[in-house]
ChimeraX commands (.cxc) that place a marker at each C-alpha (Angstrom):
marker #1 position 41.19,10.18,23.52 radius 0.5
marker #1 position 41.17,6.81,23.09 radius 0.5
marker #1 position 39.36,4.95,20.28 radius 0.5
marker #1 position 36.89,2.90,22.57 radius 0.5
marker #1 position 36.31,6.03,24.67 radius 0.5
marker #1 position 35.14,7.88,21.23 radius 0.5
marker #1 position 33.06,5.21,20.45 radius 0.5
marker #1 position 31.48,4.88,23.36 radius 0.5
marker #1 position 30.37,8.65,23.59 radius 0.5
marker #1 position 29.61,8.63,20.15 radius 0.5
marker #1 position 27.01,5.97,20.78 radius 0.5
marker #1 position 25.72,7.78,23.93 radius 0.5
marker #1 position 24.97,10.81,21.82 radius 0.5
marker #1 position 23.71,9.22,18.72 radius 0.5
marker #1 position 22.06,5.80,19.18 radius 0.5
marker #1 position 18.83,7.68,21.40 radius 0.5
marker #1 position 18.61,10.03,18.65 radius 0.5
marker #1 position 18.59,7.22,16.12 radius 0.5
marker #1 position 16.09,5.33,18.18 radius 0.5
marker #1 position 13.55,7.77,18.51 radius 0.5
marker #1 position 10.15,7.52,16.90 radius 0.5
marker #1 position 10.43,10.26,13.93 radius 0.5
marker #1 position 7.06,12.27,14.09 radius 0.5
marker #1 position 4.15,10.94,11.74 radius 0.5
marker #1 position 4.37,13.25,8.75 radius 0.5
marker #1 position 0.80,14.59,8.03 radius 0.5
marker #1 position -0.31,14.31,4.38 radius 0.5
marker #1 position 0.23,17.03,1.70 radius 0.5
marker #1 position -3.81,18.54,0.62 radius 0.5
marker #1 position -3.26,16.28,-2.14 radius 0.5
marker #1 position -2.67,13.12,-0.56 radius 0.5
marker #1 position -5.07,13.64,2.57 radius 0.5
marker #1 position -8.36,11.35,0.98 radius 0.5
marker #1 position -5.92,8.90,1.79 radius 0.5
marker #1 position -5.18,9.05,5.52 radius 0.5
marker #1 position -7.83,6.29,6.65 radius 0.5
marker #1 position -5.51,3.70,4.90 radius 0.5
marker #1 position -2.65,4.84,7.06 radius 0.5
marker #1 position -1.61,2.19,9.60 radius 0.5
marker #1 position -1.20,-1.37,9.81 radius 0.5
marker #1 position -3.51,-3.86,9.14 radius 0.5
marker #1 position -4.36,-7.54,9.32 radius 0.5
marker #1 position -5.97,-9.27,6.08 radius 0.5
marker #1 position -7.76,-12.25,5.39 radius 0.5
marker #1 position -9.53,-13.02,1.87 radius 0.5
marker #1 position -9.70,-15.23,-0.88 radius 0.5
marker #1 position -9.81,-15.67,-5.02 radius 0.5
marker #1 position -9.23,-17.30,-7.91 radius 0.5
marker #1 position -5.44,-18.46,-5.98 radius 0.5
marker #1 position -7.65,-19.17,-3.35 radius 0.5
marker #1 position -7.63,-18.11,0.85 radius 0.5
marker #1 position -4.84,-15.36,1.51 radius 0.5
marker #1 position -4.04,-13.64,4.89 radius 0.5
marker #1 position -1.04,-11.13,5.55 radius 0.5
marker #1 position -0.56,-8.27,6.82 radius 0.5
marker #1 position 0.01,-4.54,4.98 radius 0.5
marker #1 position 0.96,-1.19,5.83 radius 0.5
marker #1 position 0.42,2.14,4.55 radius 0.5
marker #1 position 2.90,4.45,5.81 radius 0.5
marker #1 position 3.44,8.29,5.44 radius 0.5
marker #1 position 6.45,8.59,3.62 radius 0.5
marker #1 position 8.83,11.60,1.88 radius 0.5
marker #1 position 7.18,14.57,4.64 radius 0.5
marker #1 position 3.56,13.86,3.78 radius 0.5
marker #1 position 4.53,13.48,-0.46 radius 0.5
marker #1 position 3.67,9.74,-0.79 radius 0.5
marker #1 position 2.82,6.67,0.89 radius 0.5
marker #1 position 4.34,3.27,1.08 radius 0.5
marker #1 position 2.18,0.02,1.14 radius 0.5
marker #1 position 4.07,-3.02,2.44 radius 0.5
marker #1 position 1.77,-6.28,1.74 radius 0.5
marker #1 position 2.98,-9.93,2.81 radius 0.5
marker #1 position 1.00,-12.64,2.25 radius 0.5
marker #1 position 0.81,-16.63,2.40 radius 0.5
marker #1 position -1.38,-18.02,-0.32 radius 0.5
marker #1 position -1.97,-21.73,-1.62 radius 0.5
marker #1 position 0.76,-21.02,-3.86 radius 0.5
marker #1 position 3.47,-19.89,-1.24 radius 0.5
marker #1 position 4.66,-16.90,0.06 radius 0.5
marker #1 position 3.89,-13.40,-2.09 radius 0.5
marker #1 position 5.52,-9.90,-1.17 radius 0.5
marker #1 position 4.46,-6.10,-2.88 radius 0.5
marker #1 position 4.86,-2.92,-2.89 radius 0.5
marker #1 position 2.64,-0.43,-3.79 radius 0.5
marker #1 position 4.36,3.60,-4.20 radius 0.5
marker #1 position 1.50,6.44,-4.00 radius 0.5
marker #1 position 2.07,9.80,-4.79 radius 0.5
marker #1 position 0.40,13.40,-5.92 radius 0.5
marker #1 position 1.49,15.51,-8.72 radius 0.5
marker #1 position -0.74,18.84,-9.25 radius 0.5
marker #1 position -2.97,17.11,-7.16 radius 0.5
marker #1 position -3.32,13.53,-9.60 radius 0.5
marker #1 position -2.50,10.92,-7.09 radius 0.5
marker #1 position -1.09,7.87,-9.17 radius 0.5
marker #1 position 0.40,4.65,-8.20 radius 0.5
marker #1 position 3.20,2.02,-9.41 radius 0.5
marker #1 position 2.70,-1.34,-7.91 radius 0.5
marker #1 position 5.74,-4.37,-7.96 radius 0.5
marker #1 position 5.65,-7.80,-6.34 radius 0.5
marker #1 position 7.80,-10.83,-5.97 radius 0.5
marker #1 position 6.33,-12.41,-9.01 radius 0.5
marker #1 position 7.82,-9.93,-11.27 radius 0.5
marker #1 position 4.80,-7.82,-11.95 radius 0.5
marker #1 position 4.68,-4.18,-12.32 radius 0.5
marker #1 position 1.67,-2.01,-12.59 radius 0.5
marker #1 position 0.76,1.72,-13.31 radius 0.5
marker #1 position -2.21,3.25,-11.70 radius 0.5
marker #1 position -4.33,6.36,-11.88 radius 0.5
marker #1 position -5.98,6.73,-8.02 radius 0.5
marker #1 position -9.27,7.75,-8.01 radius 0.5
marker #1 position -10.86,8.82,-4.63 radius 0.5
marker #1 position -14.71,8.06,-4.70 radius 0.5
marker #1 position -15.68,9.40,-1.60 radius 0.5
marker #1 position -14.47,9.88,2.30 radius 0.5
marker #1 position -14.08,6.18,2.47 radius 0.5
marker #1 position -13.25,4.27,-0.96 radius 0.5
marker #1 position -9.86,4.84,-3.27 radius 0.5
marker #1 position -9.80,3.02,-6.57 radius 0.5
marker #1 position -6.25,2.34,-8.12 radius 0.5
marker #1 position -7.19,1.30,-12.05 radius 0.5
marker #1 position -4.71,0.35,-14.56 radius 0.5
marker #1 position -4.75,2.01,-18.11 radius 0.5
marker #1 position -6.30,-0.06,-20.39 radius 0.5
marker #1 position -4.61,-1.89,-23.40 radius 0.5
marker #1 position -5.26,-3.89,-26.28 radius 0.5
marker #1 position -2.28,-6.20,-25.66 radius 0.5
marker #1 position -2.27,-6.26,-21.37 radius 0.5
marker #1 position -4.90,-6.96,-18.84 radius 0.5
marker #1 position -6.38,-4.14,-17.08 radius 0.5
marker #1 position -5.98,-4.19,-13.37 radius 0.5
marker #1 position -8.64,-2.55,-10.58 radius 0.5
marker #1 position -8.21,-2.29,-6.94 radius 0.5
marker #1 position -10.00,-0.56,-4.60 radius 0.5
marker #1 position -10.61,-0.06,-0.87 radius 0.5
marker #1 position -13.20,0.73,1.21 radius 0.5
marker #1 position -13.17,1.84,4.85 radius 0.5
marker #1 position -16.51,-0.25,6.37 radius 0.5
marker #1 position -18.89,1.90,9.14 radius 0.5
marker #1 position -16.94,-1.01,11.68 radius 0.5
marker #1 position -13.42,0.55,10.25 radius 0.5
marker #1 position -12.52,-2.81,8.40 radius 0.5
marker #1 position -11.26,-2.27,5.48 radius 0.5
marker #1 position -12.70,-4.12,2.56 radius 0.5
marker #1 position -10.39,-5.09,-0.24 radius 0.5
marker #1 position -10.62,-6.10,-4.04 radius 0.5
marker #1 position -8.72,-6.76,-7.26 radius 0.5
marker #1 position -10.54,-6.91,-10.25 radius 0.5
marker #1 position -8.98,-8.35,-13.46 radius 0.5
marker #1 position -9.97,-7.11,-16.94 radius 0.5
marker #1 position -8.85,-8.79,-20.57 radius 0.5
marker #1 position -6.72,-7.32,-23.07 radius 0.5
marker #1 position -9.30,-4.80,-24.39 radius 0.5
marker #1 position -11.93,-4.89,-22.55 radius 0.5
marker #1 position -13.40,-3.29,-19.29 radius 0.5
marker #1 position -15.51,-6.02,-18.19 radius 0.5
marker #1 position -13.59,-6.19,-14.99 radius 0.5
marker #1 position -14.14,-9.96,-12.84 radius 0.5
marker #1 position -12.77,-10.06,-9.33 radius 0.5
marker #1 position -9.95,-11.99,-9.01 radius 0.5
marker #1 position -9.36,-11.46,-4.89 radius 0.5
marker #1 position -10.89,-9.39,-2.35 radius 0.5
marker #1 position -10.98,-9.78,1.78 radius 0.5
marker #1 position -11.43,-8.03,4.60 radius 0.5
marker #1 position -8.24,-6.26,6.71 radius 0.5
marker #1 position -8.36,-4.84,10.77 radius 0.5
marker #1 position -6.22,-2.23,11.61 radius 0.5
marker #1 position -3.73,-3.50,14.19 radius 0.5
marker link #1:1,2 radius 0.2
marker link #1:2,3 radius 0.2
marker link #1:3,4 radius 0.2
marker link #1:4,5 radius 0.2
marker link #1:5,6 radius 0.2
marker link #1:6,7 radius 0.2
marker link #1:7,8 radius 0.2
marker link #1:8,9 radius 0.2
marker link #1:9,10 radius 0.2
marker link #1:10,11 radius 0.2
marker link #1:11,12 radius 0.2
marker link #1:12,13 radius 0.2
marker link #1:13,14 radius 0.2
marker link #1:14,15 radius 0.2
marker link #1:15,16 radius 0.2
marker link #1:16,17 radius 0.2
marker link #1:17,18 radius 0.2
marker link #1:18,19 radius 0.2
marker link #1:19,20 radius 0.2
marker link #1:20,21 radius 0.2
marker link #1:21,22 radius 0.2
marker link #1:22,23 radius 0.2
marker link #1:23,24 radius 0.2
marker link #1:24,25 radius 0.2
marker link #1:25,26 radius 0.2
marker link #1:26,27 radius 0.2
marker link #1:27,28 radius 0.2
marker link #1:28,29 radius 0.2
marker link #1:29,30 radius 0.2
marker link #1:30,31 radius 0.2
marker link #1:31,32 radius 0.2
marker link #1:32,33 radius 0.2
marker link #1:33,34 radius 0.2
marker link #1:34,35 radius 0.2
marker link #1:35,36 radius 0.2
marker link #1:36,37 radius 0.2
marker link #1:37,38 radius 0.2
marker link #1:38,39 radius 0.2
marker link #1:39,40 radius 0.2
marker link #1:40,41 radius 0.2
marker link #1:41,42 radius 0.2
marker link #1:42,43 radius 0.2
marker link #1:43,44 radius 0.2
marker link #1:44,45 radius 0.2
marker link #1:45,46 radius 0.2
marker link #1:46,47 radius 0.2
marker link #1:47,48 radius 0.2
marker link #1:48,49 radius 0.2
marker link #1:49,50 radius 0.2
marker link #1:50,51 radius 0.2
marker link #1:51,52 radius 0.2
marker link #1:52,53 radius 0.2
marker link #1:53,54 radius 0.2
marker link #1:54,55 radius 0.2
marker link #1:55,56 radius 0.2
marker link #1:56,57 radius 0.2
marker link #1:57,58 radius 0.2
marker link #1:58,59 radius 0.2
marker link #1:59,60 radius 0.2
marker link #1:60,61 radius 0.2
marker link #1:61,62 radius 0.2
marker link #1:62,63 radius 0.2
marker link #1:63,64 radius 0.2
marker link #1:64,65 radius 0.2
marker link #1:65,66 radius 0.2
marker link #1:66,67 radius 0.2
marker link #1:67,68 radius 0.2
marker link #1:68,69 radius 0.2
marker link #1:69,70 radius 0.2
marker link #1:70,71 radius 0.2
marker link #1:71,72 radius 0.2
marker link #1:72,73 radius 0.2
marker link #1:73,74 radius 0.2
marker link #1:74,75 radius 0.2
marker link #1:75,76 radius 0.2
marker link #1:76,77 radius 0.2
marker link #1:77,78 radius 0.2
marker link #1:78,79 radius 0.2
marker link #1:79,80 radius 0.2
marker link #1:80,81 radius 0.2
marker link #1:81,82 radius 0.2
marker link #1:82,83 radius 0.2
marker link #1:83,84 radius 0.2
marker link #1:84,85 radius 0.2
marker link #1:85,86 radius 0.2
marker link #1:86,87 radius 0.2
marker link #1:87,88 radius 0.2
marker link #1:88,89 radius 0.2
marker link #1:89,90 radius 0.2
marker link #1:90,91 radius 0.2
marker link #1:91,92 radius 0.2
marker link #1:92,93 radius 0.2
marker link #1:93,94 radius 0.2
marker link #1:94,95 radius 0.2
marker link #1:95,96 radius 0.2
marker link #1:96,97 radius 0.2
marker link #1:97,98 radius 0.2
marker link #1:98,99 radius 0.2
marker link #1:99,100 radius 0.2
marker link #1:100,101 radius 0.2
marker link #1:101,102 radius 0.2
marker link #1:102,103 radius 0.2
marker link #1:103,104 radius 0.2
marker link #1:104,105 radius 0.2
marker link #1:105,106 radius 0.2
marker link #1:106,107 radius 0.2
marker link #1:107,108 radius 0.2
marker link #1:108,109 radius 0.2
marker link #1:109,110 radius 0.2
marker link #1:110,111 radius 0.2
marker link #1:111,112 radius 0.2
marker link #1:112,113 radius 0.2
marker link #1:113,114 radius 0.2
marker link #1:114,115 radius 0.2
marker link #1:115,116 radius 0.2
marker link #1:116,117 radius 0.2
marker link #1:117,118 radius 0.2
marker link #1:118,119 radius 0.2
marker link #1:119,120 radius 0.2
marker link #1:120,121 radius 0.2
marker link #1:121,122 radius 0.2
marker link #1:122,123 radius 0.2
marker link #1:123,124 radius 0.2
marker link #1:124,125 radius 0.2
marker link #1:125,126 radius 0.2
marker link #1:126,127 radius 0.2
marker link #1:127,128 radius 0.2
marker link #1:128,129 radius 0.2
marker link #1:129,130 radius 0.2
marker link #1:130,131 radius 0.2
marker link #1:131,132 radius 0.2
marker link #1:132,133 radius 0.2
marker link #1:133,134 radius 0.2
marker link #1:134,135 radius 0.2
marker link #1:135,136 radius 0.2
marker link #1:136,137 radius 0.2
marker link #1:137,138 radius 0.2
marker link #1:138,139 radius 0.2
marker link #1:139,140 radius 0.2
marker link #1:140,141 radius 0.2
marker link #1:141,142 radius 0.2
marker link #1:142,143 radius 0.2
marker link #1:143,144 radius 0.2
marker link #1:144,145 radius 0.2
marker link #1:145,146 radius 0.2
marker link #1:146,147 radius 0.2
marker link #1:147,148 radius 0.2
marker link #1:148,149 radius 0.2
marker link #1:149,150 radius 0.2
marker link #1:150,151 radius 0.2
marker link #1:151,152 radius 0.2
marker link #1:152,153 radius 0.2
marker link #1:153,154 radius 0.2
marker link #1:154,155 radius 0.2
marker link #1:155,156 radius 0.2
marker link #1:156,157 radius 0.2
marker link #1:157,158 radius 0.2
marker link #1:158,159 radius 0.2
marker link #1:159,160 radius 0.2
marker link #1:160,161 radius 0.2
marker link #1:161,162 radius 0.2
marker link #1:162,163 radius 0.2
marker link #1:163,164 radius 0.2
marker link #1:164,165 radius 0.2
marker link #1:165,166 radius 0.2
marker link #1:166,167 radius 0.2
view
């Protein structure tokens, strides 16, 4: 057979099976508090940096074992990409957060209730301590913040929070 002739059925039996939607993975029992951020969503907010907007995504990722947040946003001082990794193990859900501007960031994920997830940093003498949290409003919006501590201390001020719609 010719080369073009194997291409071509190779494409016919391959690209619709690359192009299909794959199945949303359902959550392990570990990771399940966290299936009302799943989806994409539509922010607007504002801070110290001042007004943000962006959009971010949760998705269900490694069959159900973690969940990738996607988060671009404009802000008065430019453009500013992240990615936040969530995952379970023996049922402690942690997080490790990295953006464009270098940072990186350890969390422990605390799930408050049916509706609110706090990510908080560990605290340290030498770093800031980081909080954010999200809560899932009785309209489905989902209210955003991140709270900035010293070096030291726990008296957390918020440094941006907003509101996001789910797409």
């Amino acid at each position: 057979m010719e080369l073009h002739v194997r291409v071509i059925l190779f494409l016919l039996l391959m690209v619709p099976a690359m192009t299909q939607a794959a199945e949303p993975s359902t959550l392990t029992p570990a990771m399940a508090p966290l299936q009302f951020l799943v989806g994409t969503w539509d922010a607007s907010g504002g801070g110290k940096p001042g007004a943000s907007a962006g959009t971010f995504t949760f998705d269900v990722q490694a069959g159900g074992h973690a969940i990738l947040r996607r988060n671009v946003s404009g802000t008065p001082e430019g453009h500013h990409d992240d990615v936040l990794l969530i995952d379970a193990e023996d049922s402690k859900i942690r997080a490790v957060y990295a953006d464009s501007e270098g940072h990186v960031i350890h969390y422990d994920v605390t799930v408050a209730d049916a509706k609110t997830v706090v990510f908080s940093s560990d605290p340290s003498k030498t770093q800031p301590a980081f909080r954010l949290s999200y809560h899932q409003n009785d309209d489905g919006s989902l209210a955003t913040k991140f709270e900035i501590a010293p070096p030291g201390k726990t008296d957390y001020s918020t440094y941006l929070e907003g509101t996001a719609h789910r797409k």
